[in-house]
N, CA, C and O atoms as a GROMACS GRO file, in nm:
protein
  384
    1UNK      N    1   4.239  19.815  18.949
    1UNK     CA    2   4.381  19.793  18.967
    1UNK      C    3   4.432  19.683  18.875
    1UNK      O    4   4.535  19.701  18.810
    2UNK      N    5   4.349  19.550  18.867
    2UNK     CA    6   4.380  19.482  18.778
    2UNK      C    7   4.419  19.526  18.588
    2UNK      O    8   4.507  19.476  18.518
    3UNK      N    9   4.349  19.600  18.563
    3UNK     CA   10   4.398  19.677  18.425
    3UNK      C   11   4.527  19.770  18.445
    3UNK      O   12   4.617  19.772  18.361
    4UNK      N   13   4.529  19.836  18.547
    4UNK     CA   14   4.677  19.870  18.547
    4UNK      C   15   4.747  19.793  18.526
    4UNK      O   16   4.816  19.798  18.424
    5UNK      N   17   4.757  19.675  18.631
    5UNK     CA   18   4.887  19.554  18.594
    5UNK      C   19   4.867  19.524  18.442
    5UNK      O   20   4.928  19.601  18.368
    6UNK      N   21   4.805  19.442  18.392
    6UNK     CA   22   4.745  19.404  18.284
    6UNK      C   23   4.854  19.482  18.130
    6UNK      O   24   4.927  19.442  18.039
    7UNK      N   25   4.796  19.622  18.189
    7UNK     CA   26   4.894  19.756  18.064
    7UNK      C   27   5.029  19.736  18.089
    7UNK      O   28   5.109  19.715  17.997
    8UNK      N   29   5.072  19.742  18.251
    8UNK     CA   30   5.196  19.702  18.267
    8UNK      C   31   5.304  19.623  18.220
    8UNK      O   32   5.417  19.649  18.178
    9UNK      N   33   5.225  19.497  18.242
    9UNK     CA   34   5.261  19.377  18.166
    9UNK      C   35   5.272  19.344  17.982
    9UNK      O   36   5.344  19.269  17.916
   10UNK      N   37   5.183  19.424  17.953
   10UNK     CA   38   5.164  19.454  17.805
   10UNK      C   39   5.305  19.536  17.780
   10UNK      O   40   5.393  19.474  17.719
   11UNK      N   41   5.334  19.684  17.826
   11UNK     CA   42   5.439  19.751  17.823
   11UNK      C   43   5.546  19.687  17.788
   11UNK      O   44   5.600  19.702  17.678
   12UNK      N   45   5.595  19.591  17.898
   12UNK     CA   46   5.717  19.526  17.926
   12UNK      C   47   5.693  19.420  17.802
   12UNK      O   48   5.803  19.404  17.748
   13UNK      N   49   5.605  19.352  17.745
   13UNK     CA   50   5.613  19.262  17.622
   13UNK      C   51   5.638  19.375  17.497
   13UNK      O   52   5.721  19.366  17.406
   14UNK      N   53   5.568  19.452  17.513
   14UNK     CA   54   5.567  19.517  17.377
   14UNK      C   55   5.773  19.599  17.367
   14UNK      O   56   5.847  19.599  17.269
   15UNK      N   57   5.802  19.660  17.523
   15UNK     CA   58   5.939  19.724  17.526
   15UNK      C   59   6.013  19.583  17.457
   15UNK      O   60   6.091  19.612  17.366
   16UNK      N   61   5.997  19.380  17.497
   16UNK     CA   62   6.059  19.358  17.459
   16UNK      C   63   6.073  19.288  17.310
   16UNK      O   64   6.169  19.234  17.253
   17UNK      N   65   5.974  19.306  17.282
   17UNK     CA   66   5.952  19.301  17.158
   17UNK      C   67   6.020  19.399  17.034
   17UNK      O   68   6.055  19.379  16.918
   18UNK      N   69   6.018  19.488  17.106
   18UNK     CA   70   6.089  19.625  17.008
   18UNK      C   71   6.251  19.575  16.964
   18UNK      O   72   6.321  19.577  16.863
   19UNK      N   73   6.266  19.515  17.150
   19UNK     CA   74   6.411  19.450  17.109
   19UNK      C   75   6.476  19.351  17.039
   19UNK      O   76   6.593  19.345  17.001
   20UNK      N   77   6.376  19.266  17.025
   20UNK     CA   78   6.390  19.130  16.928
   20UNK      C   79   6.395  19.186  16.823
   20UNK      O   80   6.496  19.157  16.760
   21UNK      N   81   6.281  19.307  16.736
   21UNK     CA   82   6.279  19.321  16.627
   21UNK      C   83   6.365  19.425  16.569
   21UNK      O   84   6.369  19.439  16.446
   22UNK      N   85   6.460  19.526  16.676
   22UNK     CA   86   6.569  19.566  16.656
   22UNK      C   87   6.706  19.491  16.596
   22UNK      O   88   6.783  19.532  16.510
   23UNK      N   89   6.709  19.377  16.667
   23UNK     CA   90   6.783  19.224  16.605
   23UNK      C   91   6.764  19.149  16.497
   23UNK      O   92   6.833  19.070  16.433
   24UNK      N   93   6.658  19.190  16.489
   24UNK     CA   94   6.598  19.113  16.319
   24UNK      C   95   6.628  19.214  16.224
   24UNK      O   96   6.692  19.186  16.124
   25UNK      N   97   6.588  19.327  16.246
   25UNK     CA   98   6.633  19.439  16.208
   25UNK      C   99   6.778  19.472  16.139
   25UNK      O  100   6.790  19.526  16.029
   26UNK      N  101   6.882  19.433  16.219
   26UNK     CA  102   7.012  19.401  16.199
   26UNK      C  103   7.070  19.268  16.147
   26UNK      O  104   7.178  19.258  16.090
   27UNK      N  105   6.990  19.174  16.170
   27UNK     CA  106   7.044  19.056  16.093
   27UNK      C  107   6.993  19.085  15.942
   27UNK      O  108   7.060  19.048  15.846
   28UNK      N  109   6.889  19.144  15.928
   28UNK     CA  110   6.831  19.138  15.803
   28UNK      C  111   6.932  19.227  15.678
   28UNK      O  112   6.973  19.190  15.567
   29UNK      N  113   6.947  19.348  15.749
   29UNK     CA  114   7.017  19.468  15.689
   29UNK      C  115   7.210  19.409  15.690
   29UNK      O  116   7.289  19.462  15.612
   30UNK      N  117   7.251  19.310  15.778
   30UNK     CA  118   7.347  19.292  15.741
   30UNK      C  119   7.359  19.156  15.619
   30UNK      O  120   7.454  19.132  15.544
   31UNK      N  121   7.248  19.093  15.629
   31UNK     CA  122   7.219  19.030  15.509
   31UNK      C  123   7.222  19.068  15.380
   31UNK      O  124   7.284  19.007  15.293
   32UNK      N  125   7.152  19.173  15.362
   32UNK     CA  126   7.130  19.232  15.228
   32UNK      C  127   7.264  19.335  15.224
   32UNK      O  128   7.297  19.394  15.122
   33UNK      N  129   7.330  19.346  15.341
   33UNK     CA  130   7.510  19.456  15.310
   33UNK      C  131   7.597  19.387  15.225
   33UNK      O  132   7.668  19.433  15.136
   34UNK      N  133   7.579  19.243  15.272
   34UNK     CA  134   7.694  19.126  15.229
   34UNK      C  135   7.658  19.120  15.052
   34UNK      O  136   7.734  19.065  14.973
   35UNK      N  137   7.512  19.197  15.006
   35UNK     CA  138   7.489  19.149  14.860
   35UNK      C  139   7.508  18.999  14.827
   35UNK      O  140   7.524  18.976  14.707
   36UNK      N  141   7.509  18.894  14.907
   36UNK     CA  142   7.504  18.747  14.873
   36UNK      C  143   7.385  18.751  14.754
   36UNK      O  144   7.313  18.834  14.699
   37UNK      N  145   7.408  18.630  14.751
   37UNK     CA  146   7.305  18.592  14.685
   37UNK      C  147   7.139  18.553  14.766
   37UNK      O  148   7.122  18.462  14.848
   38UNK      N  149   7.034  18.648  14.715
   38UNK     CA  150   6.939  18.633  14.806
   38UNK      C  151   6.882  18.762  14.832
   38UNK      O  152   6.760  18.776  14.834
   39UNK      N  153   6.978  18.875  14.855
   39UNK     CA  154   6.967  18.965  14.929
   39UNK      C  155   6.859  19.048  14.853
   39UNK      O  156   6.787  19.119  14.923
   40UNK      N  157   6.846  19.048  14.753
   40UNK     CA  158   6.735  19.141  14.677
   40UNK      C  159   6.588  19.068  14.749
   40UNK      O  160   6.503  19.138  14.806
   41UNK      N  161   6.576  18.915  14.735
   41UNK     CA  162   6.469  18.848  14.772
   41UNK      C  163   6.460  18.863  14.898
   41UNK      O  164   6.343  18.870  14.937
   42UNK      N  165   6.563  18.873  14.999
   42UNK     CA  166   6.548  18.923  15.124
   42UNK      C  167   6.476  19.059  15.212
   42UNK      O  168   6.407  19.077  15.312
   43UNK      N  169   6.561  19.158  15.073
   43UNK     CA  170   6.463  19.318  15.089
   43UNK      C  171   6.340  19.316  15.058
   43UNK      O  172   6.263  19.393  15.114
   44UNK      N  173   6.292  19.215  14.951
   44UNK     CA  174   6.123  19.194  14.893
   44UNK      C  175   6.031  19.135  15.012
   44UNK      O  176   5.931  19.201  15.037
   45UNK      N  177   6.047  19.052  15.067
   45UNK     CA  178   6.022  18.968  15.162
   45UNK      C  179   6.019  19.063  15.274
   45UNK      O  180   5.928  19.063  15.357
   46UNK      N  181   6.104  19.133  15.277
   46UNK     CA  182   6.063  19.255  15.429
   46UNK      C  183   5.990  19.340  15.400
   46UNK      O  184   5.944  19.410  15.490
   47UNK      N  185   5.958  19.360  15.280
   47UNK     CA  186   5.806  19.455  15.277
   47UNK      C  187   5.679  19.347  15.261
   47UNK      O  188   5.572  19.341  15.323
   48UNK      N  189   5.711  19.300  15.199
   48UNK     CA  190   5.544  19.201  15.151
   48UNK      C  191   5.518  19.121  15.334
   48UNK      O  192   5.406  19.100  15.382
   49UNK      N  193   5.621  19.097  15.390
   49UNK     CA  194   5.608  19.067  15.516
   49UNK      C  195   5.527  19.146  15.594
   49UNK      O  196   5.427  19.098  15.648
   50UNK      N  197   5.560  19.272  15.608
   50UNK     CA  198   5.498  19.353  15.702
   50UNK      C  199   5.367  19.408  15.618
   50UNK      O  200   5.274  19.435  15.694
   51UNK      N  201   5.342  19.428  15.498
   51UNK     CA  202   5.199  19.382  15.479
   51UNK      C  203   5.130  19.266  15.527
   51UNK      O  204   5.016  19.272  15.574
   52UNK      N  205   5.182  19.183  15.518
   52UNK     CA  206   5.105  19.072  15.536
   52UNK      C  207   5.086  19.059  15.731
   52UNK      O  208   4.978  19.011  15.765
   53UNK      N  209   5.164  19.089  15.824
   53UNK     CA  210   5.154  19.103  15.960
   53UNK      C  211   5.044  19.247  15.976
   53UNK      O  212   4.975  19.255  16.077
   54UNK      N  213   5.039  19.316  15.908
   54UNK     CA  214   4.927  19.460  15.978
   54UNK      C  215   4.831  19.400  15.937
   54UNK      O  216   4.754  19.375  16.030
   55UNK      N  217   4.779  19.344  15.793
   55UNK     CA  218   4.647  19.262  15.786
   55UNK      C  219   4.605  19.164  15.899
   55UNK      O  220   4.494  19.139  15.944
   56UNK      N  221   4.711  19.124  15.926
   56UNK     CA  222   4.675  18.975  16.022
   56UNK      C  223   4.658  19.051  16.162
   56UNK      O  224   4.587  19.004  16.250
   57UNK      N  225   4.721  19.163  16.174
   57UNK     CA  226   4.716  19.233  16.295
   57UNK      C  227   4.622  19.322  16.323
   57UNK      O  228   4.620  19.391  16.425
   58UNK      N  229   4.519  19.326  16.210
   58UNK     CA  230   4.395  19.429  16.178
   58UNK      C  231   4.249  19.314  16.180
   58UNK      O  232   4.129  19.335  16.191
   59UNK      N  233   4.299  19.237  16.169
   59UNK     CA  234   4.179  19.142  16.186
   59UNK      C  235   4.208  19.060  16.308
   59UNK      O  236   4.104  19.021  16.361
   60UNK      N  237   4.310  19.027  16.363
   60UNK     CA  238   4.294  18.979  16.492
   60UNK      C  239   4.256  19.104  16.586
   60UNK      O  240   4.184  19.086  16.684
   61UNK      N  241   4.297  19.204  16.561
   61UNK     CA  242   4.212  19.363  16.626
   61UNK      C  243   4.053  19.363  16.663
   61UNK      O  244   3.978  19.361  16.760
   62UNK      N  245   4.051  19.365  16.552
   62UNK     CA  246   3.903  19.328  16.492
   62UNK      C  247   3.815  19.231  16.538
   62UNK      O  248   3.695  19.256  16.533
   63UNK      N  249   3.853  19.127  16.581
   63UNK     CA  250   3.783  18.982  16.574
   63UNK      C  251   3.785  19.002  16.754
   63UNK      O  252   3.688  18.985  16.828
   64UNK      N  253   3.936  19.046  16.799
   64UNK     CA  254   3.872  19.074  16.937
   64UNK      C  255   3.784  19.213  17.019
   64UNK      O  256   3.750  19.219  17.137
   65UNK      N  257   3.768  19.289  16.937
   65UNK     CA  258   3.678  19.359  16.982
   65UNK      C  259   3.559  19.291  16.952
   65UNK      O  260   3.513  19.223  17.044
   66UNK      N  261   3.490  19.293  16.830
   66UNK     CA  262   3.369  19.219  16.815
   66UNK      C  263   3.343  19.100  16.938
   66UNK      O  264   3.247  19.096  17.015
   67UNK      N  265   3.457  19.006  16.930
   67UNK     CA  266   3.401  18.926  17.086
   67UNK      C  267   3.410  19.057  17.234
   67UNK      O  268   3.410  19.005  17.346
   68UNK      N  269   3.415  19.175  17.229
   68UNK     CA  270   3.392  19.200  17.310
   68UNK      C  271   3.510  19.202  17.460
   68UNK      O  272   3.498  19.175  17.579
   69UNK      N  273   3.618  19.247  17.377
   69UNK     CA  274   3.757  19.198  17.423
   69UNK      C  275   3.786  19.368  17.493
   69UNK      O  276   3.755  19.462  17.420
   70UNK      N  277   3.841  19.396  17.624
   70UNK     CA  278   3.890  19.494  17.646
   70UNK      C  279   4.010  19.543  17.613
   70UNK      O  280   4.091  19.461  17.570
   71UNK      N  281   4.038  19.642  17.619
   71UNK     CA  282   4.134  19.703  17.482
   71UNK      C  283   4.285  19.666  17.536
   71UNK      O  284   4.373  19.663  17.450
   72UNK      N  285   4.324  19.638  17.675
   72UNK     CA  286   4.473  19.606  17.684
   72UNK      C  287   4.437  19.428  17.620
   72UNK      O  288   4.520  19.341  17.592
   73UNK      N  289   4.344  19.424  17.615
   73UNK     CA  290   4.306  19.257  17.568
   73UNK      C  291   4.372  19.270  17.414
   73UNK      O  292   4.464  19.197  17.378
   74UNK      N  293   4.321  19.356  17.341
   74UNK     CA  294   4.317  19.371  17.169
   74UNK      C  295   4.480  19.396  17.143
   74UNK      O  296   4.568  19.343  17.075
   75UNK      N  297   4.470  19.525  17.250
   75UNK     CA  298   4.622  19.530  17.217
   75UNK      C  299   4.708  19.371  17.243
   75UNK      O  300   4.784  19.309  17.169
   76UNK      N  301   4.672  19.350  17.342
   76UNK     CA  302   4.746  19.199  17.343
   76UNK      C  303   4.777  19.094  17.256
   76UNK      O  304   4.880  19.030  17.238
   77UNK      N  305   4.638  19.088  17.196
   77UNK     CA  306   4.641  19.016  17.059
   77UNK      C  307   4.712  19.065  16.935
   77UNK      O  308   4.758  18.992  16.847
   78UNK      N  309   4.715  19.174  16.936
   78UNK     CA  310   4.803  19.261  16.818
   78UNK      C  311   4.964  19.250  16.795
   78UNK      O  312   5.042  19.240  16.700
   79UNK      N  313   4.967  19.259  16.944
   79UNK     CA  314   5.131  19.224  16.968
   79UNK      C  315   5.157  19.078  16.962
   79UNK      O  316   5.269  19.041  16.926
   80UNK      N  317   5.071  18.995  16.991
   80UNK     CA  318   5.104  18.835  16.945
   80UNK      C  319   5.131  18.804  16.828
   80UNK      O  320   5.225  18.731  16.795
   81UNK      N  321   5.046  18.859  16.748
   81UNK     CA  322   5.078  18.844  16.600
   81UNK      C  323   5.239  18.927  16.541
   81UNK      O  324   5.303  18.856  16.464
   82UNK      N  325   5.292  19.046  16.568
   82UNK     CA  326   5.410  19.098  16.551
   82UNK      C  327   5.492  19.002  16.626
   82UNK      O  328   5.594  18.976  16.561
   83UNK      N  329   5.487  18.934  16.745
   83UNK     CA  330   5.551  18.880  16.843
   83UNK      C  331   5.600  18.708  16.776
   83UNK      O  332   5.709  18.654  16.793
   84UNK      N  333   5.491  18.658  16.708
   84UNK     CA  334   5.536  18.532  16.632
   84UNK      C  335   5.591  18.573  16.496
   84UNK      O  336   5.696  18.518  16.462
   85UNK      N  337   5.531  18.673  16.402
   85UNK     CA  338   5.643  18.716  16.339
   85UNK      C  339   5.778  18.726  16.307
   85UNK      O  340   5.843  18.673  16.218
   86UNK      N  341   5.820  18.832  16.427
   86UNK     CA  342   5.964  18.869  16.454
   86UNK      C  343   6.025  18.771  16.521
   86UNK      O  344   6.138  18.800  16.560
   87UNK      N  345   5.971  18.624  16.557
   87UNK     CA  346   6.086  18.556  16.658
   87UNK      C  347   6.040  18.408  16.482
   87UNK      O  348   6.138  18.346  16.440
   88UNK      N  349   5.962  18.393  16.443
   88UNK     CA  350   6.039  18.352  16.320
   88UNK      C  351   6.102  18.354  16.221
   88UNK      O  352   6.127  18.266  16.139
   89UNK      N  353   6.148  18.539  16.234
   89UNK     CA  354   6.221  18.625  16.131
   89UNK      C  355   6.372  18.546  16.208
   89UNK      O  356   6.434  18.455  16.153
   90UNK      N  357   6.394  18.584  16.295
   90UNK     CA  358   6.451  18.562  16.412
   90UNK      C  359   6.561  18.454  16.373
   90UNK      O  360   6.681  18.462  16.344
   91UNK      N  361   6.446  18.324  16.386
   91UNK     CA  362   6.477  18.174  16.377
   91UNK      C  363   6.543  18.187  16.204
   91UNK      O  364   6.662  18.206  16.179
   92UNK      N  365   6.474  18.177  16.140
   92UNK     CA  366   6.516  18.200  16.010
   92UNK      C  367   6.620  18.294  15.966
   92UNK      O  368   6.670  18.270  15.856
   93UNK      N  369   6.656  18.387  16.025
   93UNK     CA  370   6.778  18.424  15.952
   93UNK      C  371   6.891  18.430  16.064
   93UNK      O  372   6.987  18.504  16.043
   94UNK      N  373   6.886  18.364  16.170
   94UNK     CA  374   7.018  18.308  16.239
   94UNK      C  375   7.058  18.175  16.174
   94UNK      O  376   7.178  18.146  16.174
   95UNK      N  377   6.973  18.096  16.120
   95UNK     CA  378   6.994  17.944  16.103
   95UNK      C  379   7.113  17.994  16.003
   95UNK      O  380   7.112  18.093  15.930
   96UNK      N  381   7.232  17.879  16.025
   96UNK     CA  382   7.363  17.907  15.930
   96UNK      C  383   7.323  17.801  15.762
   96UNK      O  384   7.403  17.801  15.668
   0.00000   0.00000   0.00000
């Protein structure tokens, strides 16, 4: 029963996670609408970004299975890494 809750709880981080990065999502894209200055370096930065989070999110995968981590565990760790990501995408492109 305990792994049920466990997935549960995972669910509800990961549903709100989707939502933060729906918001980043939109701050980003209305960034690069305005064509300021930046905005090209802004679109570069959102790809080399999300390379750089699936690596980090493939070896923290990784590192907790090898310790022997159960899998709502791994998943857990996977989403931490997207989860500090998107809330310093977040921080960084609200700041005025």
């Amino acid at each position: 029963m305990q792994a049920w809750n466990a997935w549960c709880e995972l669910s509800l981080q990961t549903a709100r996670l989707g939502w933060e990065a729906q918001n980043v999502i939109a701050l980003r894209l209305m960034r690069i609408a305005a064509q300021r200055p930046g905005s090209r370096t802004e679109a570069r930065r959102m790809v080399t970004e999300k390379v750089a989070a699936l690596a980090e999110a493939q070896s923290a995968a990784a590192t907790a299975v090898i310790k022997g981590g159960k899998t709502h565990r791994v998943a857990k760790k996977v989403l931490g890494v997207y989860k500090k990501r998107v809330r310093a995408n977040r921080r960084r492109l609200t700041k005025t």
